[in-house]
Structure formats: C-alpha cells, structure tokens
Backbone as a printed PyTorch tensor [residue, N CA C, xyz], in Angstrom:
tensor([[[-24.8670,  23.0830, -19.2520],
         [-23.5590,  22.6250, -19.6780],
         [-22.5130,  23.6740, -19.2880]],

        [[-21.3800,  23.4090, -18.7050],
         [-20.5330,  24.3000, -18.3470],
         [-19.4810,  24.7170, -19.7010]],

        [[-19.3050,  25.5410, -19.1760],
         [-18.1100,  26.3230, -20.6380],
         [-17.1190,  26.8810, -20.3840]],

        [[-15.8890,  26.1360, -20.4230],
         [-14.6470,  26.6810, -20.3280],
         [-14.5830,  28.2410, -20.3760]],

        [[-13.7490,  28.9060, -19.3890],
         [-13.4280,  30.4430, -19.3890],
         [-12.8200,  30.9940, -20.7600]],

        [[-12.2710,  30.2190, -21.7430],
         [-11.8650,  30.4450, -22.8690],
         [-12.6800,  30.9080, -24.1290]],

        [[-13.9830,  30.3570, -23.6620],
         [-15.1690,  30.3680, -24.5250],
         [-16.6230,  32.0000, -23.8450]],

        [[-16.1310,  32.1470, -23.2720],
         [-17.0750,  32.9200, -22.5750],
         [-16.6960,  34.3510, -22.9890]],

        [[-17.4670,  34.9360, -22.7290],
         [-17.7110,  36.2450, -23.6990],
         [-18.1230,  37.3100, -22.6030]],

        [[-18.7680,  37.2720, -21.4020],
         [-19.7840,  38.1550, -20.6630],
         [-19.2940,  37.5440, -19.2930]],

        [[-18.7730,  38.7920, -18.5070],
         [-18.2990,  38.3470, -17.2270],
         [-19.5160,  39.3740, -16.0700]],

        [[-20.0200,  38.2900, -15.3510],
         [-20.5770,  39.3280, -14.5370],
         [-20.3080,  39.1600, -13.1190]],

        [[-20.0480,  40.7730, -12.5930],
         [-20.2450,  40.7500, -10.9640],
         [-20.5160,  40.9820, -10.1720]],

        [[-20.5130,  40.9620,  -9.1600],
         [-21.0480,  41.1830,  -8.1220],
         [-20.6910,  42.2200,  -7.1460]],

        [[-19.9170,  43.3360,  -7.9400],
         [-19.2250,  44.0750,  -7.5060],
         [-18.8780,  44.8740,  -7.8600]],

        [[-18.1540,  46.0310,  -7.2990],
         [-17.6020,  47.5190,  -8.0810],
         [-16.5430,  47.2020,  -9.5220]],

        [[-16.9710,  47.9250, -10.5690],
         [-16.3710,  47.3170, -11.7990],
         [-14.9480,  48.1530, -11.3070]],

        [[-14.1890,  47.7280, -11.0200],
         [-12.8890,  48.0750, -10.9410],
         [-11.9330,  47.7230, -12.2830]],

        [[-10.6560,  48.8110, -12.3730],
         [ -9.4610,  48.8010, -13.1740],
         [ -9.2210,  47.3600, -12.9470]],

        [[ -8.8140,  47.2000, -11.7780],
         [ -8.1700,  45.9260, -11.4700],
         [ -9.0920,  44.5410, -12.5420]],

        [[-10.5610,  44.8550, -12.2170],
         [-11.2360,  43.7550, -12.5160],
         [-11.1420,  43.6290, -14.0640]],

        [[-11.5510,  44.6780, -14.6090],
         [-12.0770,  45.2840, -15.7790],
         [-10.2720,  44.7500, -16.6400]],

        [[ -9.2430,  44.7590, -16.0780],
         [ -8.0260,  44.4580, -16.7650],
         [ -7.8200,  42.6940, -16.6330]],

        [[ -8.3270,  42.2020, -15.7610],
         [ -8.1720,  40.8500, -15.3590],
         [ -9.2980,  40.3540, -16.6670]],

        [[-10.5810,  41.1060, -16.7360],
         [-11.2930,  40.4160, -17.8960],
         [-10.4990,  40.8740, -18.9150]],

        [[-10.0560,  42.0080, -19.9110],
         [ -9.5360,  42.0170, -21.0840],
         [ -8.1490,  40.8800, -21.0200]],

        [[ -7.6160,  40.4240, -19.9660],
         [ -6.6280,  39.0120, -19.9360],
         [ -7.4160,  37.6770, -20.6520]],

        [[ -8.5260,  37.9040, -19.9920],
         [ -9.2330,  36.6070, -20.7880],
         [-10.1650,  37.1210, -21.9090]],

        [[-10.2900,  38.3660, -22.6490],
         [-10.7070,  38.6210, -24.0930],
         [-12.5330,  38.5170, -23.7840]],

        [[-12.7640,  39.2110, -22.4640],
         [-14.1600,  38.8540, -22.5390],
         [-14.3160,  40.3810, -23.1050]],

        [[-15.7010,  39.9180, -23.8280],
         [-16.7490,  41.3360, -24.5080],
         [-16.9310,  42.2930, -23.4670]],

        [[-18.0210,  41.4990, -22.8400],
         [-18.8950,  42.7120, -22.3840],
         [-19.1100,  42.1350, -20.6610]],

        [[-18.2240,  43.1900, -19.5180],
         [-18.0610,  42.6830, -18.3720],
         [-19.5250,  44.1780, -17.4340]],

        [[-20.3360,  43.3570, -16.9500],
         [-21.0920,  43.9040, -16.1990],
         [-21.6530,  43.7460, -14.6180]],

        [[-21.7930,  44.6200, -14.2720],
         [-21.9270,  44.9300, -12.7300],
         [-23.0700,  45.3240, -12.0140]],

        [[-23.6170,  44.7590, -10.3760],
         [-24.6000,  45.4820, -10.2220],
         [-24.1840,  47.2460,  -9.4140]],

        [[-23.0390,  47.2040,  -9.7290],
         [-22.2090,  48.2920,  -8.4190],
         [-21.8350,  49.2800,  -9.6330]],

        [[-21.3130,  50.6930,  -9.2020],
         [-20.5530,  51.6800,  -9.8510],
         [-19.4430,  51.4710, -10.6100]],

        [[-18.8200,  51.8240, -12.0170],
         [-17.5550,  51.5490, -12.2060],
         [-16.8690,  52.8540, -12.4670]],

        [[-15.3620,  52.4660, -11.9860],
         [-14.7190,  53.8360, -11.2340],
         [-14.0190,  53.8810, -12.9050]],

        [[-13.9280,  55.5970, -12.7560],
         [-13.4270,  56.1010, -14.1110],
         [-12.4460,  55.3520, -14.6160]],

        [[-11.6620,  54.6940, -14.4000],
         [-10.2140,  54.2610, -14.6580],
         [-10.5160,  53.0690, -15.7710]],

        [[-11.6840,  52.4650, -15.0960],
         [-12.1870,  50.9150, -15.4720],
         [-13.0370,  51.4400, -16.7730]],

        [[-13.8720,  52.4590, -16.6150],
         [-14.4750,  52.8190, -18.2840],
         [-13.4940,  53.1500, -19.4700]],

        [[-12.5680,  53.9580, -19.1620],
         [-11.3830,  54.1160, -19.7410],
         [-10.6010,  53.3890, -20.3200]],

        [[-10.4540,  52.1510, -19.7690],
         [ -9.5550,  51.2370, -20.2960],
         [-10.6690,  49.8790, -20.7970]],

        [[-12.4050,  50.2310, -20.6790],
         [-12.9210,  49.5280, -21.4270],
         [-12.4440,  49.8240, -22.8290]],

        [[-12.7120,  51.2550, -23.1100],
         [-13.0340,  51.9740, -23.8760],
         [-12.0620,  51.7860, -24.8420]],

        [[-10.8300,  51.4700, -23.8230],
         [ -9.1370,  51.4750, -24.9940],
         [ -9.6380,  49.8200, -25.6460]],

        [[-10.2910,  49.0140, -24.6590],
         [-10.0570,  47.2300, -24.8590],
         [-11.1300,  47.6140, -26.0210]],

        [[-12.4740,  48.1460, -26.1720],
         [-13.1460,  47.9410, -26.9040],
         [-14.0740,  47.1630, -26.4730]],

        [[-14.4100,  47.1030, -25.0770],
         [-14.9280,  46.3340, -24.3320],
         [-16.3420,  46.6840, -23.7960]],

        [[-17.7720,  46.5300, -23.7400],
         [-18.7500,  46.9030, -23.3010],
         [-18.8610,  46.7290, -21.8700]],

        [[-18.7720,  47.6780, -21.1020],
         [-19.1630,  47.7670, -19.3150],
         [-20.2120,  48.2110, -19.7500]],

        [[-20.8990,  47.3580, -18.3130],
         [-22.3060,  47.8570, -17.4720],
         [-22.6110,  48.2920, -16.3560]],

        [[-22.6130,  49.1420, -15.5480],
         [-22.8700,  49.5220, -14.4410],
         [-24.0210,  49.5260, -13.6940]],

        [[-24.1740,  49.5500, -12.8730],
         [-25.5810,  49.5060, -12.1030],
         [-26.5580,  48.2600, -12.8810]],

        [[-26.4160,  47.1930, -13.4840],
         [-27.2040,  46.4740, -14.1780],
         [-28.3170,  45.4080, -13.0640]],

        [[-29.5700,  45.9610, -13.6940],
         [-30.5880,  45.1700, -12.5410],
         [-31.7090,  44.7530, -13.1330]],

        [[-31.6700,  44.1430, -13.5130],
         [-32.6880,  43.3640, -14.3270],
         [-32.7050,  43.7050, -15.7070]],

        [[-33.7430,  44.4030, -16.3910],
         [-33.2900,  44.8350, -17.8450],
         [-32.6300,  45.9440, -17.8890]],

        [[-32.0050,  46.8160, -16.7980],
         [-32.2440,  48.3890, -16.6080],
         [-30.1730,  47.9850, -16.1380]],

        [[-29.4700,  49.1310, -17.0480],
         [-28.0100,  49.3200, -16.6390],
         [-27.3910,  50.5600, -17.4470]],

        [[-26.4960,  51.0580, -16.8790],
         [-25.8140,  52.3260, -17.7730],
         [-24.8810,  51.8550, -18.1190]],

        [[-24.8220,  51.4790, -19.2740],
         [-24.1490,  51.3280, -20.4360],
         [-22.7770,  52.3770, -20.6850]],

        [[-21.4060,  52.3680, -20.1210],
         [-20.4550,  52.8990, -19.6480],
         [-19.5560,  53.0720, -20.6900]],

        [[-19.4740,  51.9440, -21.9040],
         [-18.4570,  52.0140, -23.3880],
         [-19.2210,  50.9240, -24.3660]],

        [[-19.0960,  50.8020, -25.5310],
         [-19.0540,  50.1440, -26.2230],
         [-21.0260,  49.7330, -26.6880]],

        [[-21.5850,  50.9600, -26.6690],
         [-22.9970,  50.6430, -26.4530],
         [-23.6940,  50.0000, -27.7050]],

        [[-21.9560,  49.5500, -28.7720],
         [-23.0440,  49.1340, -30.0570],
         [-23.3600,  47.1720, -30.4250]],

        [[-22.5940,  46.9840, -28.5510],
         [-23.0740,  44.9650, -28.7070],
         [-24.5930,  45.1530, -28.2100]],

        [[-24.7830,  45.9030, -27.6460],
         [-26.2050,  46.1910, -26.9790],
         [-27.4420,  46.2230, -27.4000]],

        [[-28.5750,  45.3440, -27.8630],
         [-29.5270,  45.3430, -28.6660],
         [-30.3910,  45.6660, -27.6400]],

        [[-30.8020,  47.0800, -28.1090],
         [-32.2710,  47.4670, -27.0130],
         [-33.4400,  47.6550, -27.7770]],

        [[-34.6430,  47.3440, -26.7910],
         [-36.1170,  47.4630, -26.9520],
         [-36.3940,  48.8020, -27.2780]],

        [[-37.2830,  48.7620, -28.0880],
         [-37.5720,  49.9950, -28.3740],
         [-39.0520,  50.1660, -28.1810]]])
C-alpha cells in the first residue's frame, strides 16, 4: 500500500547524506533519514539541531548511527 509523504517517517538514500538533503527531509518532519554513503559534518549537525536520527554507511543491519541514537532499538 502506498503512503503519502506526509505520513512517512524514514527517508532513505541512495546517496551522500548531505545539508542540502538532510534540510529538505526536516521540511517534511521525517525521523530518521539514512544512507548507504558518508554524511558530511554540516548534515549531522543540523540532524542534531532537528532532533533527527541519521545513518551513515547503512548496509544491511550494520550503520553508524550519526545523531539521535535513542529511536534505534539494537540487538544485543
């Protein structure tokens, strides 16, 4: 079932987590925006102000966890 961008919570891409990107998701109020690429200091920073969980390098179960590491339920 598809779900309006209004409703969505978790943006993922396919790409370097950029300022640019990382500000385009806090426009649409998403949580937690993750990446399989690097995110450049600027973009953790202004997770960090949104309150926003970045992921970096995320590849299967395995990602560095960049701000907000307490939406994150890990295996122990």
């Amino acid at each position: 079932m598809a779900r309006k961008a209004d409703e969505a919570k978790i943006l993922i891409l396919s790409s370097r987590l950029s300022y640019e990107l990382v500000s385009k998701a806090a426009l649409l109020n998403m949580e937690i925006v993750t990446g399989v690429s690097s995110a450049t200091s600027l973009a953790v920073e202004l997770a960090k102000n949104m309150e926003m969980t970045l992921i970096a390098f995320h590849r299967g179960q395995r990602g560095n966890i960049c701000s907000c590491p307490e939406r994150i339920a890990l295996e122990e």
